[in-house]
C-alpha positions as CSV (number, residue, x, y, z in Angstrom):
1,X,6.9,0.5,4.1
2,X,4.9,3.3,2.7
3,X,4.2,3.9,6.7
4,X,7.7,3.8,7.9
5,X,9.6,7.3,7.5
6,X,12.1,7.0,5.2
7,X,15.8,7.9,6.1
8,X,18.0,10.9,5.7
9,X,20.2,10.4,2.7
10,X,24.0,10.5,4.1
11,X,25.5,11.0,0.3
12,X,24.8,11.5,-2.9
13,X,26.4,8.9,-5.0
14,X,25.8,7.0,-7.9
15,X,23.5,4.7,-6.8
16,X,21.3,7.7,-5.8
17,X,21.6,9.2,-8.6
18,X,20.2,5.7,-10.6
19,X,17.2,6.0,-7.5
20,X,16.4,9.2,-9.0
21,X,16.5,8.2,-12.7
22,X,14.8,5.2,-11.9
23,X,12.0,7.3,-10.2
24,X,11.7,9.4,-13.0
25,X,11.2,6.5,-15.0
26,X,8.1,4.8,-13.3
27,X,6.4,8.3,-12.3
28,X,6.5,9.1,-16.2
29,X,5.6,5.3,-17.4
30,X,2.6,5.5,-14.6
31,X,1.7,7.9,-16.0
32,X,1.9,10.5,-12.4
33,X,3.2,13.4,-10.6
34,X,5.7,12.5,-8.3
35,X,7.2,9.2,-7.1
36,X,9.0,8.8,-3.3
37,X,11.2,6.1,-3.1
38,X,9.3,4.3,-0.4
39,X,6.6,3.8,-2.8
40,X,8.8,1.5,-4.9
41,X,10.4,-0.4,-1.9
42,X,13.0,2.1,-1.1
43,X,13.3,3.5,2.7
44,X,15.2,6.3,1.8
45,X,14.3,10.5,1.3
46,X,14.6,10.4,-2.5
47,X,11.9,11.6,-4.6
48,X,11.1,12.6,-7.8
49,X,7.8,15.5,-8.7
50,X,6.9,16.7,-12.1
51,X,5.5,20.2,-12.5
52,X,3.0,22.2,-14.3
53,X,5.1,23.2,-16.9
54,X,6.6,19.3,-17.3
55,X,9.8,20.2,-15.4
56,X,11.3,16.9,-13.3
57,X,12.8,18.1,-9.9
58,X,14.7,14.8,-8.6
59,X,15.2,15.8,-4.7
60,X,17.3,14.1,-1.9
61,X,16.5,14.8,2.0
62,X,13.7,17.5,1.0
63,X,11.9,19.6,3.6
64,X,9.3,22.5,2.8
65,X,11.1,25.5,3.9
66,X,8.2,27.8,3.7
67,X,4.4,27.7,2.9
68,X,2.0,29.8,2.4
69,X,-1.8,30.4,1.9
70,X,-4.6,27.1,1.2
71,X,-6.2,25.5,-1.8
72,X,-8.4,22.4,-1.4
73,X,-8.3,19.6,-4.2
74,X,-9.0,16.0,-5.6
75,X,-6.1,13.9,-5.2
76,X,-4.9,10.8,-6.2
77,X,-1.8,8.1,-5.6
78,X,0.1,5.6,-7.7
79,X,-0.3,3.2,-4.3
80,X,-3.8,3.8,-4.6
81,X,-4.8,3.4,-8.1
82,X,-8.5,4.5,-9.2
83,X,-8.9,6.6,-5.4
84,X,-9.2,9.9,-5.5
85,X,-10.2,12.6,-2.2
86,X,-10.3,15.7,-1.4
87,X,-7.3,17.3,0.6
88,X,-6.5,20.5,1.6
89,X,-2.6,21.4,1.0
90,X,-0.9,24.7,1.0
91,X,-0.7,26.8,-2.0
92,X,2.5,27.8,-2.4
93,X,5.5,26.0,-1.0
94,X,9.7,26.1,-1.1
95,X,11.2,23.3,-0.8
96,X,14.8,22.9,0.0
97,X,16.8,19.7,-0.7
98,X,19.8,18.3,-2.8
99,X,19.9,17.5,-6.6
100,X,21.2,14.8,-8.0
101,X,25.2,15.9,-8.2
102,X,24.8,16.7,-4.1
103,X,24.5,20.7,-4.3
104,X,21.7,22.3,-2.1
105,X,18.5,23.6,-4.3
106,X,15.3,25.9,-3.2
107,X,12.3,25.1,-5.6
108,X,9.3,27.9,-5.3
109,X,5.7,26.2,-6.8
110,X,2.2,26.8,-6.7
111,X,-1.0,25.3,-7.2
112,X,-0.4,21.5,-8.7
113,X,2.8,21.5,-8.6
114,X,2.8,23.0,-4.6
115,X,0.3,20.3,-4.1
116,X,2.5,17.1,-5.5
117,X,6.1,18.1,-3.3
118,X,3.0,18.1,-0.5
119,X,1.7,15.0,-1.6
120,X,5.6,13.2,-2.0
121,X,6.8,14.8,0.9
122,X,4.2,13.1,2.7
123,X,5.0,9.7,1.0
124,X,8.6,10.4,3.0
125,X,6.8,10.7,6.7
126,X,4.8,7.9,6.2
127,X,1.5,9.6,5.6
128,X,-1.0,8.9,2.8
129,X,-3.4,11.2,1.5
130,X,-6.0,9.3,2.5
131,X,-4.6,10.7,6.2
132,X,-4.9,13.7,4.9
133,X,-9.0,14.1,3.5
134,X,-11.3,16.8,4.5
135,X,-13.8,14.2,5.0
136,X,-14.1,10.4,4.3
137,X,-16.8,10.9,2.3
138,X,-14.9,12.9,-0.6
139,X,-12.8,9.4,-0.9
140,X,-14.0,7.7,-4.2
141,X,-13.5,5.4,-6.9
142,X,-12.6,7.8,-10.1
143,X,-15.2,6.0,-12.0
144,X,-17.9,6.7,-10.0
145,X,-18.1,10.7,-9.8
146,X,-19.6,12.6,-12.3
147,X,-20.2,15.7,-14.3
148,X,-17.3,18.3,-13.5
149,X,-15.9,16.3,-10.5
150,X,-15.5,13.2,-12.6
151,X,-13.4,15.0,-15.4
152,X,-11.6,17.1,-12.5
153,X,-10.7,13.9,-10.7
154,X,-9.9,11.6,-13.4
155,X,-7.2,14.2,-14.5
156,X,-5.6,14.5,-10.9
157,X,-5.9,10.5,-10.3
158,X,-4.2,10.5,-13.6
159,X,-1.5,12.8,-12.7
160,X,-0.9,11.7,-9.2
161,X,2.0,10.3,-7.3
């Protein structure tokens, strides 16, 4: 499934609105970042990102609007525990998408938080970050990079969605 693209939502309805919660739930037990719906069985374009500031955007159909300039960075994934790689991503993004009571939002990010709707967004096409390296070499377990890598890494595979 987490290779299949997920489906356009036709309505938000209460049993969406439980998908979200229920995203929310296992991104923040994970502990992660984000959390797509295809990632816990469900084929659908629902998915859940937590920000820098510890903000929870719960998003239905969401498509990046805009993007702008580059930053390259470890990440990791809750379908790939104990992974982390390097990946380029855009630094700033909007994203545009519904909330969970069906009205239209824009969310403007940066940095991390630019870099997980990326990374979720992804989960929705069917791409993995692993897809996404800037070379195969950069993919590694977390436990063995060291020095400044390792702590950098360890934090973003602790973080990720």
């Amino acid at each position: 499934m987490l290779r299949e693209k997920a489906k356009k939502v036709a309505r938000v309805d209460t049993s969406i609105q439980k998908l979200l919660d229920d995203l929310a739930e296992t991104m923040l037990n994970a502990p992660g970042a984000g959390l797509a719906a295809n990632q816990i069985g469900v084929a659908l374009r629902v998915c859940v990102v937590k920000g820098d500031e510890n903000q929870i955007w719960g998003l239905v159909n969401p498509v990046i609007v805009k993007s702008a300039g580059s930053q390259v960075g470890y990440e990791g994934c809750l379908s790939k525990p104990g992974w982390v790689g390097e990946v380029e991503r855009y630094e700033a993004v909007v994203v545009k998408g519904l909330n969970r009571h069906g009205k239209q939002v824009r969310i403007k990010s940066t940095g991390f938080t630019a870099r997980a709707f990326q990374h979720e967004l992804d989960h929705l096409d069917g791409v993995l970050f692993t897809d996404r390296l800037t070379r195969l070499d950069t993919l590694q377990r977390v436990e063995d990079l060291v020095g400044e890598e390792h702590e950098e890494a360890e934090a973003v595979a602790a973080a990720s969605g």
